[in-house]
N, C-alpha and C positions, 0 to 999 in steps of 0.2 A: 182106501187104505187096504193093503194088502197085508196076510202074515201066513207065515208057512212052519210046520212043525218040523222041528231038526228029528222027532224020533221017527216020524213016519212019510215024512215028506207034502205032508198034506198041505193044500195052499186054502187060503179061507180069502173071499173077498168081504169086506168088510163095510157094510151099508152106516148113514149117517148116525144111530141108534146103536151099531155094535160098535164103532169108533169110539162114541161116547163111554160103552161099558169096559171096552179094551183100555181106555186112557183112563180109568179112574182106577183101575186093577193095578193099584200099588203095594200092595199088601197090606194096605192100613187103611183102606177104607171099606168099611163092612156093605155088603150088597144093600143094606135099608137105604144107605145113604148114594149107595150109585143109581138107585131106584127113582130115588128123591130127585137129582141131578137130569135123569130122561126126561122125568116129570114136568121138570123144569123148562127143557127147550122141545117137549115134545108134547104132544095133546093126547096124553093117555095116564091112566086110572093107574095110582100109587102101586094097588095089589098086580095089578097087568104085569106093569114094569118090574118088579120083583121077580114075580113068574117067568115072565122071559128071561131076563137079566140071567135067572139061575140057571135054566136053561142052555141058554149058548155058553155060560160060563163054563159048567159041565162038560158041554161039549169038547171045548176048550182044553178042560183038563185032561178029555179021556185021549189026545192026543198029546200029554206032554207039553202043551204051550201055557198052562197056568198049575199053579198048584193052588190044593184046596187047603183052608186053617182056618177053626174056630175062632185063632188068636191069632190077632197083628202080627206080623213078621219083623223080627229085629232088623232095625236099620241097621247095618254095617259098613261105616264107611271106608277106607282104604288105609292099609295099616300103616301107623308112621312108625319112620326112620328111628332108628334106636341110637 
């Protein structure tokens, strides 16, 4: 998987491990539990997985391709017809 930052153009290729952290960055799932999720199809140590996870996440962010929030992100679905 590929993704590339609309603010800076950056392309990131994305290995089996950053896919998994990329597709769980919904905005309502906290890193413990996308940590949990590595853990689960990957054979590495809860604390690892967090550390990293935060990591590329960061990284992520300091290019404008995620944003960071202590708090879930309101779901907002599409506004209906009046």
């Amino acid at each position: 998987m590929m993704i590339m930052s609309a603010v800076d153009s950056t392309f990131f290729t994305l290995d089996e491990v950053a896919t998994v952290i990329w597709q769980a960055a919904d905005g309502q799932t906290p890193l413990s539990q996308i940590a949990g999720r590595i853990c689960e199809q990957f054979d590495v140590d809860h604390q690892q997985a967090e550390r990293d996870a935060e990591l590329f996440i960061d990284e992520l962010a300091k290019h404008g391709i995620l944003l960071l929030s202590d708090k879930p992100a309101i779901n907002v679905g599409p506004q209906q017809e009046r």
